[in-house]
Legacy VTK file of the C-alpha trace (Angstrom):
# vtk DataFile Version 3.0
C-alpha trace
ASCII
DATASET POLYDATA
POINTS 304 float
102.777 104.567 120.807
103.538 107.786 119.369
100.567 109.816 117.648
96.870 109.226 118.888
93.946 110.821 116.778
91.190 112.976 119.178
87.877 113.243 117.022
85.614 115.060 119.417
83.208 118.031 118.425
82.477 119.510 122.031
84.922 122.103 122.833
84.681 121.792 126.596
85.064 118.199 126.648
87.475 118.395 124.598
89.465 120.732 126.011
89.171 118.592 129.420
90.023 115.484 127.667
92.956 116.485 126.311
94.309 118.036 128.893
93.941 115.176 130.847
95.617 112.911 128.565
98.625 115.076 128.071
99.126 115.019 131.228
99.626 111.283 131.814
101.108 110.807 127.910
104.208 113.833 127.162
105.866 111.293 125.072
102.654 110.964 122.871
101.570 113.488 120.157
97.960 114.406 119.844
95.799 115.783 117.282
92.293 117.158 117.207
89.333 117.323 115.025
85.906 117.765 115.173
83.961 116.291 111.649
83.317 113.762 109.249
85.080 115.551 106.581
88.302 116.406 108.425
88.356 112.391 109.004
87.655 111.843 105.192
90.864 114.407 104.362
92.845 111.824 106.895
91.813 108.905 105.160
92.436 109.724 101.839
95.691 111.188 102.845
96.907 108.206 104.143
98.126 110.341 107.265
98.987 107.341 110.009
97.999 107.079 113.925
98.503 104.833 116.214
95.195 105.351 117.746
91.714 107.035 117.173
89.388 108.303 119.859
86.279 109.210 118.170
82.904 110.091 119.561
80.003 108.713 118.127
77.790 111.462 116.789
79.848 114.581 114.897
77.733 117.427 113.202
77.815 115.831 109.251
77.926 111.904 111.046
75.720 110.044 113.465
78.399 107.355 113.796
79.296 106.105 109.851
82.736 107.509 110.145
83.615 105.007 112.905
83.274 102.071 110.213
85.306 104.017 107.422
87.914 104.841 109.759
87.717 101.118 110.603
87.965 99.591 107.077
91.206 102.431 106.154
92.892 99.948 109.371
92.847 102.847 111.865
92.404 101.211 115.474
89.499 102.897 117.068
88.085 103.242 120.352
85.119 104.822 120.217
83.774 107.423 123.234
79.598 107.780 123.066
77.074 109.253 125.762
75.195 106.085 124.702
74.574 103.048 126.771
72.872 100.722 124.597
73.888 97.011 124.082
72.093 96.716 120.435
74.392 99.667 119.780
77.928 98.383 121.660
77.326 94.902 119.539
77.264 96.978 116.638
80.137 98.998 117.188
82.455 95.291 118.601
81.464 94.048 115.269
83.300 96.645 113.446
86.502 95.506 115.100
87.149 98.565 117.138
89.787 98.170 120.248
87.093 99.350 122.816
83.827 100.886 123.605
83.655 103.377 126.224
80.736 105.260 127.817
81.379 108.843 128.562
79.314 108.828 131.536
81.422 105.934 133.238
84.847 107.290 132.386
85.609 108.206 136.065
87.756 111.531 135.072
89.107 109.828 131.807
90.581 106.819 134.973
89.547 103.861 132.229
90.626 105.530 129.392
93.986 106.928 130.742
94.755 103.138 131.829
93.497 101.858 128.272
96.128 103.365 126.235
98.732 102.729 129.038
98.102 99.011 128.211
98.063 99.493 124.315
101.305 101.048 124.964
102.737 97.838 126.955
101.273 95.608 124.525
103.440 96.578 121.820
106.317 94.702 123.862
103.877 91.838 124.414
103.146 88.747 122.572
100.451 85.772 123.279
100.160 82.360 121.304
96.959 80.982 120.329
96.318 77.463 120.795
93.020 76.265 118.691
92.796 73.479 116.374
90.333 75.622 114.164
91.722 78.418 111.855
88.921 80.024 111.614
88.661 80.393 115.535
92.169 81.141 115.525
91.927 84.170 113.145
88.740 85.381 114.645
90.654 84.933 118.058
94.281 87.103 116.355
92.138 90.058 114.523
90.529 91.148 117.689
94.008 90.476 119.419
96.237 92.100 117.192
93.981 95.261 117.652
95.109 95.123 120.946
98.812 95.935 120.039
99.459 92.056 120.749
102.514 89.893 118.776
100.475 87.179 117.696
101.335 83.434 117.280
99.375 80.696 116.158
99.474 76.651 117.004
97.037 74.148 116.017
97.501 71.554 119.254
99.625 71.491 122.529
102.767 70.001 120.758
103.462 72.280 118.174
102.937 75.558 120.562
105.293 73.832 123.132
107.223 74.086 119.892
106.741 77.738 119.393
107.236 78.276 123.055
110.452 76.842 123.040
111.714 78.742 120.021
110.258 82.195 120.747
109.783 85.140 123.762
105.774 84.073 124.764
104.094 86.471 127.266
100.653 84.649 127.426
98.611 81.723 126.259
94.953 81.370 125.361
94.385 77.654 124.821
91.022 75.894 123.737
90.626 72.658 125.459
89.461 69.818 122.803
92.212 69.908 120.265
93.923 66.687 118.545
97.179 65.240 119.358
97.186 67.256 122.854
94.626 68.480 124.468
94.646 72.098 126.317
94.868 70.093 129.875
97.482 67.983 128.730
99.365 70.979 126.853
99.032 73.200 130.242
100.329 69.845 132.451
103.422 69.729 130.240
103.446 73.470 130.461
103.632 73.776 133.999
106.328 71.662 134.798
108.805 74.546 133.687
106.347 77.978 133.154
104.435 78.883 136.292
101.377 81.030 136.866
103.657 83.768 136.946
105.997 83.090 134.246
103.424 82.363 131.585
100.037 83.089 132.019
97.440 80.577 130.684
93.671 81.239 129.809
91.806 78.518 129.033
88.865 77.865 126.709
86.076 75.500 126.373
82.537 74.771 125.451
82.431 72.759 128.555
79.390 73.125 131.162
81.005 71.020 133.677
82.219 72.824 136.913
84.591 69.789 137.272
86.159 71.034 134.114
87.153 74.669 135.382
88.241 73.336 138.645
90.436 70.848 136.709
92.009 73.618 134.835
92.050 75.784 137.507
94.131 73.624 139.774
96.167 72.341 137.058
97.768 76.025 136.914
95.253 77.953 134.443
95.074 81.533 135.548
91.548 81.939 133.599
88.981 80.578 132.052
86.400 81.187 129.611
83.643 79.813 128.587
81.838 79.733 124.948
80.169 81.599 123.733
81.575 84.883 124.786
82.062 87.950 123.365
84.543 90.117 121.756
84.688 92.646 124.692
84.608 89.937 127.519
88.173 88.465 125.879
89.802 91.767 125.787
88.931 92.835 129.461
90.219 89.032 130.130
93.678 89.656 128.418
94.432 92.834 129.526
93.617 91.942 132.918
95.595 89.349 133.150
98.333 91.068 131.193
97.917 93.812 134.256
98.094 91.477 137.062
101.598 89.569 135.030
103.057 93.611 134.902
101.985 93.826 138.272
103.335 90.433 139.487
107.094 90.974 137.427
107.016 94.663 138.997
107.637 93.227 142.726
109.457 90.273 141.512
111.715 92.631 139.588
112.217 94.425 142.755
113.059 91.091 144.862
115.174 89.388 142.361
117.761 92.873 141.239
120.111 94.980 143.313
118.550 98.245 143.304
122.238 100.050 142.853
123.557 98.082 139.655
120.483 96.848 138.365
122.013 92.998 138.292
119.643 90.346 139.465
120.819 89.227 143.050
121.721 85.249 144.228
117.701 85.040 144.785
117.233 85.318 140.816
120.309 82.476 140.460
118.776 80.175 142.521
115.264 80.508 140.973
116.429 80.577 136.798
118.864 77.958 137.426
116.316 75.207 137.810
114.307 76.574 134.935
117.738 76.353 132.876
118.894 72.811 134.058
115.746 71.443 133.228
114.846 72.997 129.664
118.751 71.935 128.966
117.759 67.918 129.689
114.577 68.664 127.526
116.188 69.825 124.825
119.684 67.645 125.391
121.950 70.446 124.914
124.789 71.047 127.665
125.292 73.641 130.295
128.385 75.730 131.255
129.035 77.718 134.188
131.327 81.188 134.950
132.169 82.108 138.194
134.023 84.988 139.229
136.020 85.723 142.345
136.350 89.707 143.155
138.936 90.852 145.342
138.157 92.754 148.162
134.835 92.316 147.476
133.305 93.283 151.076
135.237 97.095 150.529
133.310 97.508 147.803
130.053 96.831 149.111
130.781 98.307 152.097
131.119 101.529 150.350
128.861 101.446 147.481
126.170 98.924 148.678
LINES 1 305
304 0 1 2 3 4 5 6 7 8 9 10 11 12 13 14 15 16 17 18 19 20 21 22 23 24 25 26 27 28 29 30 31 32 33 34 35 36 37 38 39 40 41 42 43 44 45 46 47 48 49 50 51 52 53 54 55 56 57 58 59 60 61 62 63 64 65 66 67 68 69 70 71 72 73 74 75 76 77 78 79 80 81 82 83 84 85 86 87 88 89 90 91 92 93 94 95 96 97 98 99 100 101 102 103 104 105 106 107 108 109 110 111 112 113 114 115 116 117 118 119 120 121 122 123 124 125 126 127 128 129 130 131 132 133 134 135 136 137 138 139 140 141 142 143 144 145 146 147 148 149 150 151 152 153 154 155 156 157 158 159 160 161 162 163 164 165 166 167 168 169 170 171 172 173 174 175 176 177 178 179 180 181 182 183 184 185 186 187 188 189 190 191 192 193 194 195 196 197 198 199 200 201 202 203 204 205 206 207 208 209 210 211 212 213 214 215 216 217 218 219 220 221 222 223 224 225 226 227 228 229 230 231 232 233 234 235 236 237 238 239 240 241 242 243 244 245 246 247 248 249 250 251 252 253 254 255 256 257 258 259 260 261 262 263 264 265 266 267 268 269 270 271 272 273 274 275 276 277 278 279 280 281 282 283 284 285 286 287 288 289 290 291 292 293 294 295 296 297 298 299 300 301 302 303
């Protein structure tokens, strides 16, 4: 992320807001204005950002310039004093990445740790698993807002498929599907991906407590329910996608020698099972390099 859009017409707050998030962001560029007009001049100039933070009510707009600046593709999260949930609906179903009241911001805490994840999520990708299309690209708009790589399969087989073939991060799976099933998809999946490794949210219409628990022991890291909203499956992704950076962080630190930054004879002995067993799936053969350095122990001895 390299150029964020400020739309805020209070000086003091935004004054405070930006100094805040300069402070956290040096490698971003900001840029501030304060009215409907200035965002019309943007617009129509075609000028690009990778974010907007916009108040709701400017002097010359009471909250019209969020949907233009929606419909030019700009991705918007939108800063109000209001807390009204006729109003937040409103605002989710323009498509904007968040909604954020300016009385809950905790010193700019939520919004600070927003962007840091829109920033991650440009390196991240998650496949969607939904027999419907329709689901799926209701499910991939309100993702790819999120700064997600997207990827789409119909049933369990074809995004073990896609899983296979490209760099996954996460998976949000529905559960009824043809050919195989989300429980069936996340059995097969869990034989080589674990918790860790892959994170799986599942979805389904399902009432039945049996059904979460089934999921849930079966290796699912979520689940969610339908009907739920827009902003419910965002703060569920990025969650999880926290908890994953989290989890990698201190598995990072556990599996690399903190002098060369090469992963250590714990890593070996935990991708080497992972290896051997996605080379019998896909029956391709294996090959092995070992090398013997002399005098090895003087080495470490003196540079660790």
């Amino acid at each position: 992320m390299k150029k964020i859009l400020v739309i805020e017409d209070d000086r003091i707050y935004q004054k405070i807001l930006l100094k805040a998030l300069i402070n956290h962001f040096s490698h971003i560029e900001f840029e501030v204005i304060e009215t409907y007009a200035e965002i019309k001049k943007i617009i129509n100039s075609k000028k690009r950002f990778d974010l907007v933070i916009s108040d709701i009510n400017l002097p010359d707009s009471s909250g019209e310039h969020i949907k233009d600046l929606v419909n030019a593709h700009y991705k918007v999260v939108v800063m109000t004093g209001l807390n009204d949930d006729t109003f937040r609906d409103e605002m989710f179903a323009f498509d904007i990445v968040d909604y954020i009241i300016k009385s809950e911001l905790q010193r700019f805490g939520y919004l600070i740790k927003l962007i840091q994840r829109l920033d991650a999520n440009e390196s991240r990708s998650i496949l969607i698993v939904e027999d419907s299309k329709p689901v799926r690209s209701f499910y991939k708009r309100i993702l790819e807002k999120q700064n997600l790589t997207v990827y789409e399969a119909e049933d369990g087989q074809k995004a073990l498929k896609i899983i296979s073939e490209e760099s996954i991060d996460m998976i949000l799976s529905d559960y009824n599907m043809p050919n195989m099933d989300g429980m069936e998809f996340l059995k097969e999946l869990r034989v080589e991906y674990s918790m860790l490794d892959l994170p799986f949210i599942a979805i389904s219409s399902d009432n039945d407590h049996a059904t979460v628990a089934r999921f849930l022991k079966l290796g699912a890291n979520d689940y969610l329910r339908k009907p739920f909203g827009k902003e419910e499956l965002i703060c569920r992704i990025n969650n999880s996608l926290d908890m994953l950076d989290m989890l990698q962080h201190v598995k990072e630190s556990a599996t690399t020698d903190a002098l060369t930054g090469m992963h250590n004879r714990h890593y070996l002995y935990e991708i080497a099972e992972k290896i051997m067993a996605q080379s019998k799936r896909l029956d391709y053969p294996l090959s092995l390099v070992i090398f013997d350095i002399d005098f090895f122990k003087k080495i470490n001895d003196k540079y660790g």
